[in-house]
C-alpha positions as protocol buffer text, in pm:
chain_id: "A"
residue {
  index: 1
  type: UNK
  ca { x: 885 y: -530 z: -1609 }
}
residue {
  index: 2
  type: UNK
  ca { x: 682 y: -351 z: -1365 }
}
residue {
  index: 3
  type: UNK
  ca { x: 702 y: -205 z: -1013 }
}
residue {
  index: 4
  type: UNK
  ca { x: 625 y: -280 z: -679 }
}
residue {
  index: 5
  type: UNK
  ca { x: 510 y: -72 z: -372 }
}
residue {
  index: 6
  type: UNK
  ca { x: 466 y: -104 z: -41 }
}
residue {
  index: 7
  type: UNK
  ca { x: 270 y: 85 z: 185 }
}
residue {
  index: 8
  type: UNK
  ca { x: 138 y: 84 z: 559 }
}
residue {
  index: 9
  type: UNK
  ca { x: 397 y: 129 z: 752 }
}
residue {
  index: 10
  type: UNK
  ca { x: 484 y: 389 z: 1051 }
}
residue {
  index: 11
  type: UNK
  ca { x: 520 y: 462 z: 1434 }
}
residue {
  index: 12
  type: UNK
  ca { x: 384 y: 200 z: 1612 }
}
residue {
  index: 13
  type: UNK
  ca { x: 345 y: 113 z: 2018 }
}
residue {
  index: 14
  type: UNK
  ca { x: 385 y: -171 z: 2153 }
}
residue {
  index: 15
  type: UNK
  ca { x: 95 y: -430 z: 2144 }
}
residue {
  index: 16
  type: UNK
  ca { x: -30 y: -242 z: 1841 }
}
residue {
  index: 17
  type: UNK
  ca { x: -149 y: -418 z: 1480 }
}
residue {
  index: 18
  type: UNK
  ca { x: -110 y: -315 z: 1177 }
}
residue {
  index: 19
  type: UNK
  ca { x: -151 y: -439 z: 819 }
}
residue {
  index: 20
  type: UNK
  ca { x: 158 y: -403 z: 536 }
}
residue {
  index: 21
  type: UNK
  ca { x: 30 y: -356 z: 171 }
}
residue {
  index: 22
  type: UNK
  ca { x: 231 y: -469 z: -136 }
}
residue {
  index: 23
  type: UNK
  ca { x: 81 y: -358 z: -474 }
}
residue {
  index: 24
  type: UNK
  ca { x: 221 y: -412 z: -848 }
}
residue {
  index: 25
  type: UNK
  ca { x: 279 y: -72 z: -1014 }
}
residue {
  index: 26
  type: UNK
  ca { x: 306 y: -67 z: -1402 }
}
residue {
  index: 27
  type: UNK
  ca { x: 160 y: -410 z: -1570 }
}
residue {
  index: 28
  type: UNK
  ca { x: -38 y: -696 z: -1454 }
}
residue {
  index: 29
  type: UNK
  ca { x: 106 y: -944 z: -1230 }
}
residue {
  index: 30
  type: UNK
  ca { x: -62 y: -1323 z: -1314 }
}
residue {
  index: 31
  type: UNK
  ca { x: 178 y: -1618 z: -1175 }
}
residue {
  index: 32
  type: UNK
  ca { x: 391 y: -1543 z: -884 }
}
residue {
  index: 33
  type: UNK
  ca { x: 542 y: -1560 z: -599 }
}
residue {
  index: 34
  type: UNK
  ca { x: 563 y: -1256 z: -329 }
}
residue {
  index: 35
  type: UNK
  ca { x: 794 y: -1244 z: 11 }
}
residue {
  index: 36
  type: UNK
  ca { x: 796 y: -1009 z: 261 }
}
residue {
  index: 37
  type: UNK
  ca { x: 1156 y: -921 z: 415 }
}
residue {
  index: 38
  type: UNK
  ca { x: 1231 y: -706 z: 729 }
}
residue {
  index: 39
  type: UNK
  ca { x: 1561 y: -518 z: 812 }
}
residue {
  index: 40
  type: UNK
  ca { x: 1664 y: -417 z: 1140 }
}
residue {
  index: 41
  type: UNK
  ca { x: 1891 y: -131 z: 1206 }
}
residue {
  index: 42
  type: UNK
  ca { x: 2232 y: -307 z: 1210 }
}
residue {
  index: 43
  type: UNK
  ca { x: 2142 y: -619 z: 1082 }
}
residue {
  index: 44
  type: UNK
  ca { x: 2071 y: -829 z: 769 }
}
residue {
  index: 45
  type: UNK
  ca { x: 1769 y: -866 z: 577 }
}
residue {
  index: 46
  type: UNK
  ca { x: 1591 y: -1145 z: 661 }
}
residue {
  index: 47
  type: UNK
  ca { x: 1289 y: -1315 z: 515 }
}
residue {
  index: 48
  type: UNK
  ca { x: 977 y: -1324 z: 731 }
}
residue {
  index: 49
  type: UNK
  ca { x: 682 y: -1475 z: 506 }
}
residue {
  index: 50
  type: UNK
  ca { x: 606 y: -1574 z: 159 }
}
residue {
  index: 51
  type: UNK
  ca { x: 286 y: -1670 z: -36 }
}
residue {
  index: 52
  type: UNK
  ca { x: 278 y: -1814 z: -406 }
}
residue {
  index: 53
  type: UNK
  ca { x: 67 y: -1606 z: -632 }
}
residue {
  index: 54
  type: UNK
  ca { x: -258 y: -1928 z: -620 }
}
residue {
  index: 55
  type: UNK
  ca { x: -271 y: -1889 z: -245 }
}
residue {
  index: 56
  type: UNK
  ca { x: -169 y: -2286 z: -224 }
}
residue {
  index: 57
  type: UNK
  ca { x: 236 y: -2259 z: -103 }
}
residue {
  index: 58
  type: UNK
  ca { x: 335 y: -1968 z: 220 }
}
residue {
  index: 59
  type: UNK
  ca { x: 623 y: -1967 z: 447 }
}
residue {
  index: 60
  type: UNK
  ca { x: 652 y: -1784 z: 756 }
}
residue {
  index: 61
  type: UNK
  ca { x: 948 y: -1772 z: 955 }
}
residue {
  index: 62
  type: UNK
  ca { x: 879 y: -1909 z: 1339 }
}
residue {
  index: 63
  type: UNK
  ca { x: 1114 y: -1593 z: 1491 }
}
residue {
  index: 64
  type: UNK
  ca { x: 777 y: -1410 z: 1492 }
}
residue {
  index: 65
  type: UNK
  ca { x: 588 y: -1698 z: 1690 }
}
residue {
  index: 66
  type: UNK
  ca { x: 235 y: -1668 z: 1479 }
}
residue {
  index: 67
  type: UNK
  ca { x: 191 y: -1272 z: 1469 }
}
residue {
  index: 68
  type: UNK
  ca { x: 237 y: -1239 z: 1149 }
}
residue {
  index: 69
  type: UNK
  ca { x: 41 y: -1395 z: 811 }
}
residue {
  index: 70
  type: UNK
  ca { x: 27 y: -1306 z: 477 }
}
residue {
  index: 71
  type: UNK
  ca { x: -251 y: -1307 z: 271 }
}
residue {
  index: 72
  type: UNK
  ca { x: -360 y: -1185 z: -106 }
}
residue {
  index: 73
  type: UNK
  ca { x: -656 y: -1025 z: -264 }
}
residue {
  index: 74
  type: UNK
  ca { x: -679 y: -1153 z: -612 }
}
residue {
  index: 75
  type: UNK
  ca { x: -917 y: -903 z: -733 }
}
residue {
  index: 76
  type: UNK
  ca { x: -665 y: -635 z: -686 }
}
residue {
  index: 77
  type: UNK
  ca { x: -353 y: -760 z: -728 }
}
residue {
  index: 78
  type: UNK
  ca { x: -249 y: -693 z: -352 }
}
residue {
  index: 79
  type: UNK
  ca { x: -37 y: -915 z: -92 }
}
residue {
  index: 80
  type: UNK
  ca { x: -87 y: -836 z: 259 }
}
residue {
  index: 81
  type: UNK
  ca { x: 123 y: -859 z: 551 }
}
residue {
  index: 82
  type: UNK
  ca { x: -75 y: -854 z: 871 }
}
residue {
  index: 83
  type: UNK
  ca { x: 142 y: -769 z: 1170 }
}
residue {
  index: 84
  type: UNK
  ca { x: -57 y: -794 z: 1533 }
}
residue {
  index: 85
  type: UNK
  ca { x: 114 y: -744 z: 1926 }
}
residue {
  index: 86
  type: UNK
  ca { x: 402 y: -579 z: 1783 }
}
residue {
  index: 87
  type: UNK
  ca { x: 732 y: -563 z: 1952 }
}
residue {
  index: 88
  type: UNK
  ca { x: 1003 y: -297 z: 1953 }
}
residue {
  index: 89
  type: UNK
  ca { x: 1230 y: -610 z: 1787 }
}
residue {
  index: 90
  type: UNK
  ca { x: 1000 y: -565 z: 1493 }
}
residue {
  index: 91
  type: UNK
  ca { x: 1127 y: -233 z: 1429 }
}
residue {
  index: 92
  type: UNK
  ca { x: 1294 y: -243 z: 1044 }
}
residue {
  index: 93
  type: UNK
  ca { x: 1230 y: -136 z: 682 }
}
residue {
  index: 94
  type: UNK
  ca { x: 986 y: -389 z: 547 }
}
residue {
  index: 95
  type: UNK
  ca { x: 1025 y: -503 z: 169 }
}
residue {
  index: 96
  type: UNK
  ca { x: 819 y: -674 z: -66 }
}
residue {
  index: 97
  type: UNK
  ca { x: 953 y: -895 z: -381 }
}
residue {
  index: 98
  type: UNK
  ca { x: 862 y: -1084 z: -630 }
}
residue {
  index: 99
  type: UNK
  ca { x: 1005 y: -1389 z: -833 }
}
residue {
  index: 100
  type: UNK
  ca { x: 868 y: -1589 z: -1065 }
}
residue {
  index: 101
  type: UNK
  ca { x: 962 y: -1933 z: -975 }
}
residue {
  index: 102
  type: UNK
  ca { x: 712 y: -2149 z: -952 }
}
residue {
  index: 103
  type: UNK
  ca { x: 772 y: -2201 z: -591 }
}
residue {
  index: 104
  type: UNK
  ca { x: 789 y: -2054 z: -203 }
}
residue {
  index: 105
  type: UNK
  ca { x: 1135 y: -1858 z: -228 }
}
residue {
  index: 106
  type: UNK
  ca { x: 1288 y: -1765 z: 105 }
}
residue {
  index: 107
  type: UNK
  ca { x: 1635 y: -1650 z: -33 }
}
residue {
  index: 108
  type: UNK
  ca { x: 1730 y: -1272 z: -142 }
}
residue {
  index: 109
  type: UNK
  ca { x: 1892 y: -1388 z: -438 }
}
residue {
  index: 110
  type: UNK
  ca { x: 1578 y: -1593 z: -541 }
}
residue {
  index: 111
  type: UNK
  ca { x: 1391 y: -1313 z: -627 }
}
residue {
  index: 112
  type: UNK
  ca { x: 1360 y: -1061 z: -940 }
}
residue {
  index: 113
  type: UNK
  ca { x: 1176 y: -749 z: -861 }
}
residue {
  index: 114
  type: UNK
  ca { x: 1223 y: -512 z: -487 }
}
residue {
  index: 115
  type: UNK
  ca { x: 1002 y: -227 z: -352 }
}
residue {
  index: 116
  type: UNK
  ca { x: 1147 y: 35 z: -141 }
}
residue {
  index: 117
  type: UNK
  ca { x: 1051 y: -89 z: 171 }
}
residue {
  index: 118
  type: UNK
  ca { x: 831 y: 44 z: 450 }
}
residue {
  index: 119
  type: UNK
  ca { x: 947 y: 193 z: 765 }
}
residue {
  index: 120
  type: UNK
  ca { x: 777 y: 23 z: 1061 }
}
residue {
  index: 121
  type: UNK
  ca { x: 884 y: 174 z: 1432 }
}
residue {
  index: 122
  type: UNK
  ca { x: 767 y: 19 z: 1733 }
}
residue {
  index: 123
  type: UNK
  ca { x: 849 y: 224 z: 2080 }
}
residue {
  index: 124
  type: UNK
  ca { x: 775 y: 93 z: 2429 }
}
């Protein structure tokens, strides 16, 4: 039932920005909900912001203290995580999903369809 893919990650310095991509692969994506998840090395997945697919519902998680937000272009089917001042904590493999609740989902288990996730390294 279709693919996703993320894309923007890579080496990254401290105090840098950068801007996560996550783009249906193989049909048409209409009513949804996306969330962006981040693991660390040596620690659990953990959700870090989520956006309904009408722009009306998001969730982002206060650990990251406003430097993240997520966004969506409509005309192309893309959700976007922007990602500014980053930290060495924000070091991880970022993932994308999708679910089609009709609702912000925050959970792993909530969700239907995974990317493969995006390296992001931050150094000092």
């Amino acid at each position: 039932q279709g693919q996703l893919v993320e894309s923007g990650g890579g080496l990254m310095q401290t105090g840098d920005s950068l801007r996560l991509s996550c783009t249906p692969s193989g049909r048409a994506f209409t009513m949804y909900s996306i969330g962006w998840f981040r693991q660390a090395p040596g620690k659990e997945r953990e959700i870090v912001a989520a956006l309904t697919w009408d722009g009306r519902e998001t969730f982002r998680t206060t650990s990251v203290k406003g430097r993240f937000s997520i966004s969506r272009d409509n005309a192309k089917n893309v959700v976007y995580l922007q990602v500014n001042n980053l930290e060495p904590e924000d070091t991880g493999i970022y993932y994308c999903a999708l679910t089609y609740r009709g609702g912000i989902a925050t959970s792993q288990g909530d969700y239907d369809y995974w990317g493969q996730g995006t390296q992001v390294t931050v150094s000092s």
